[in-house]
LOTI-572092 format. One line per 10 residues: for each residue x, y, z of N, C-alpha, C. Coordinates in steps of 0.2 Angstrom, whole numbers, plus 2048, in hexadecimal, padded with zeros to 3 digits. Layout:
X:Y:Z:X:Y:Z:X:Y:Z ~ ...
//
This chain:
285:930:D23:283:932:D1D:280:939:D1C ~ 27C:93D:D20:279:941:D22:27C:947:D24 ~ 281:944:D28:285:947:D29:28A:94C:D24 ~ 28D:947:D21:290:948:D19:28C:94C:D13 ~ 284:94A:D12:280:94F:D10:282:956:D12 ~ 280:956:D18:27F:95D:D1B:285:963:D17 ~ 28B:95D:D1B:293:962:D1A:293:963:D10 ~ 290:95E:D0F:290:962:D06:28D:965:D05 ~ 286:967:D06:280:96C:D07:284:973:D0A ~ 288:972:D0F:28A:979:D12:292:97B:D0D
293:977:D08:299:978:D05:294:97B:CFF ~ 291:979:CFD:28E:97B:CF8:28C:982:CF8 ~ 289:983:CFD:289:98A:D00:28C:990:D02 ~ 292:98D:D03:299:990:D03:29C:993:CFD ~ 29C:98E:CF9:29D:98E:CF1:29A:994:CEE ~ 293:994:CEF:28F:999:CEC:28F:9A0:CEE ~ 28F:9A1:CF7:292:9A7:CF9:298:9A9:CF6 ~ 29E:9A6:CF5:2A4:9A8:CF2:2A3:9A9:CEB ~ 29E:9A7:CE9:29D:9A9:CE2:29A:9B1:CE2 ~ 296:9B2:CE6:292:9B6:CE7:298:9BC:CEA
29C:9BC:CEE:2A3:9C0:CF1:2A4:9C2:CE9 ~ 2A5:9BD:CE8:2AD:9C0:CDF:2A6:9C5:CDC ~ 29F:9C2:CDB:29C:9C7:CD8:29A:9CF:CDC ~ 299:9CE:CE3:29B:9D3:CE6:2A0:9D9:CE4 ~ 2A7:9D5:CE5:2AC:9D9:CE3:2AD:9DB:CDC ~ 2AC:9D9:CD8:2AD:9DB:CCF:2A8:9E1:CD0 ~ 2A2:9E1:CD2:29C:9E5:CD2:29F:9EC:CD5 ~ 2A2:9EC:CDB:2A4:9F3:CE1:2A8:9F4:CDA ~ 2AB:9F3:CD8:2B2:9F4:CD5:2B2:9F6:CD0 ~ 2AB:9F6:CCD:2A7:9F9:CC7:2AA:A01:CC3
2AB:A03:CC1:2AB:A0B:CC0:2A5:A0E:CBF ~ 2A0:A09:CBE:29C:A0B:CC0:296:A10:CC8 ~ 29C:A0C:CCB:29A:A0D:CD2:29F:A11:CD5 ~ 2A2:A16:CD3:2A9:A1A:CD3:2A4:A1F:CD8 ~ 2A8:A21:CDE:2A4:A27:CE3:2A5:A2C:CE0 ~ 2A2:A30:CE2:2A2:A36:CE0:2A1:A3C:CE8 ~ 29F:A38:CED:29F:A3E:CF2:2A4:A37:CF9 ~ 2A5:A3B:CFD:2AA:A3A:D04:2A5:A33:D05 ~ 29E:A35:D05:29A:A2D:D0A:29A:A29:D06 ~ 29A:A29:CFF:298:A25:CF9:2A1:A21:CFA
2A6:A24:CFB:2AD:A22:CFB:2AD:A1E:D02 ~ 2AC:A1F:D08:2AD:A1D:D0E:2A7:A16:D0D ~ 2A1:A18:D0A:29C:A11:D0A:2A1:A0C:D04 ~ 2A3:A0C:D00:2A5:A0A:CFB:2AC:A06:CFE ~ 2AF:A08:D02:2B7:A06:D07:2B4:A02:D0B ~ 2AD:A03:D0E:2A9:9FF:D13:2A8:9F7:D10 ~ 2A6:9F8:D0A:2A5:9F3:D05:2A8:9ED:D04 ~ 2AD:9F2:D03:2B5:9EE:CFF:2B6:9E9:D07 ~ 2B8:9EE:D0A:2BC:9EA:D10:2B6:9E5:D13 ~ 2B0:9E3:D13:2AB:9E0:D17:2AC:9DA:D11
2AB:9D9:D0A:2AB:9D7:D05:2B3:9D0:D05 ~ 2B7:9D4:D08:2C0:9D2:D0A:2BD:9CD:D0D ~ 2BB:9D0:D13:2BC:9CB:D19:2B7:9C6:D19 ~ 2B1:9C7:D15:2AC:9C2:D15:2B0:9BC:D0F ~ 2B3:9BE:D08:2B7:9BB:D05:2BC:9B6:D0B ~ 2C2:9B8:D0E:2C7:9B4:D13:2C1:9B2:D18 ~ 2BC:9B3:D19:2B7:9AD:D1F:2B5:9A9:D1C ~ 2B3:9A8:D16:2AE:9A5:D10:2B7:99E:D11 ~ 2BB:9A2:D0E:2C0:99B:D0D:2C2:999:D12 ~ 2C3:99B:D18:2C5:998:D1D:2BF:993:D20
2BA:994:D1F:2B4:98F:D23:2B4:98A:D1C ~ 2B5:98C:D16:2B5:985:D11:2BA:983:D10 ~ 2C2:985:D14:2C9:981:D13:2C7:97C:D1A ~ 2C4:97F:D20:2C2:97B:D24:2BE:976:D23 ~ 2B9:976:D20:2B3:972:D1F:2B6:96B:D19 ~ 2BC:96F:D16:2BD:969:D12:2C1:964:D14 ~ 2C4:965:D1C:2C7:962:D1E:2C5:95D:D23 ~ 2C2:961:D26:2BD:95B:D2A:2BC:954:D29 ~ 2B7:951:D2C:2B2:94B:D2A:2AA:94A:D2B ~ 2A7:950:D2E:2A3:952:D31:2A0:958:D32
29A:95B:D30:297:961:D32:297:961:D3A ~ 29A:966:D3D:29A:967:D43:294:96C:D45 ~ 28F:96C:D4C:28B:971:D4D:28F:97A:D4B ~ 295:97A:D4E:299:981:D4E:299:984:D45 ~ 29D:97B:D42:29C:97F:D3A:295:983:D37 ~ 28F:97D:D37:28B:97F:D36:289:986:D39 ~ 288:987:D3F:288:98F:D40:28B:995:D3D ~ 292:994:D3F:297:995:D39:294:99A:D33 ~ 292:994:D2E:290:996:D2A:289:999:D27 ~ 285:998:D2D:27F:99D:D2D:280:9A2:D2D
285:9A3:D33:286:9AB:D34:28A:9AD:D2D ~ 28E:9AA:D2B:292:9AE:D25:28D:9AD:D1E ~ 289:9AA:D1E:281:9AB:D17:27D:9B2:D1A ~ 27E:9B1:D21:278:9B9:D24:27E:9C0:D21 ~ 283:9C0:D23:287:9C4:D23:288:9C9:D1A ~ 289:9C2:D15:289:9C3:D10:283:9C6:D0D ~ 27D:9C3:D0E:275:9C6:D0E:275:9CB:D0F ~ 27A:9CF:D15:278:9D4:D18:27D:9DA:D12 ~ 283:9D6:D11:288:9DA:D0B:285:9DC:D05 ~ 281:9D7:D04:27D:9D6:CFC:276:9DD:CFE
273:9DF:D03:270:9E2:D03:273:9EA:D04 ~ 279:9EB:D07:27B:9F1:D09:280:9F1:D00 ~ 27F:9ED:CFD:283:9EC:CF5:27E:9F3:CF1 ~ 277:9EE:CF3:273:9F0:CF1:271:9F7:CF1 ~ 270:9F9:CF7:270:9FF:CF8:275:A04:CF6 ~ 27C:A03:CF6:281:A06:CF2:27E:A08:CED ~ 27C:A02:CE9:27C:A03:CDF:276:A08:CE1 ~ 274:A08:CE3:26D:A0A:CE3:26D:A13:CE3 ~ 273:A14:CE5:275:A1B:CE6:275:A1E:CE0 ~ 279:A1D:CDB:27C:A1B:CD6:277:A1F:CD0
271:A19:CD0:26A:A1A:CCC:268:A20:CCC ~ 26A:A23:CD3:264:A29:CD5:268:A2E:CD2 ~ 26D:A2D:CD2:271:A34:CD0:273:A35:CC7
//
């Protein structure tokens, strides 16, 4: 039963990051956030493509997860590392928009 706790708790979790991914991307996509110099364009491509690939990890570890029967040690790691990763997206997001303000 604990078990089964756990693997809905880590779906849940999943769910929200991915919700967080689509809010990511609408945001970069902004015209608001339209580059204006070479770094601004290259950070901004950086974005996009890390934002992709955390999106296609995000559904594969919860296509996997839904098939299962069990949280396995691997998944839950799994998915640490993919909550650290996107935290780490959410803060270089951050620092993007941030360019933005200054100018």
């Amino acid at each position: 039963m604990e078990s089964e706790q756990n693997k809905l708790r880590y779906l849940g979790k999943l769910e929200r990051c991915y919700n967080m991914l689509q809010y990511f991307k609408t945001r970069i996509d902004s015209y608001l956030y339209e580059p204006s110099t070479i770094t601004l364009f290259e950070t901004k491509a950086y974005l996009k493509d890390k934002i992709k690939q955390l999106v296609d990890a995000n559904e594969s570890l919860l296509n996997y997860m839904k098939i299962t029967d069990e949280l396995l040690p691997d998944q839950s790691r799994s998915v640490d590392f993919h909550m650290k990763e996107t935290a780490e997206l959410e803060s270089s997001l951050i620092e993007y928009t941030s360019m933005f303000k200054n100018s």
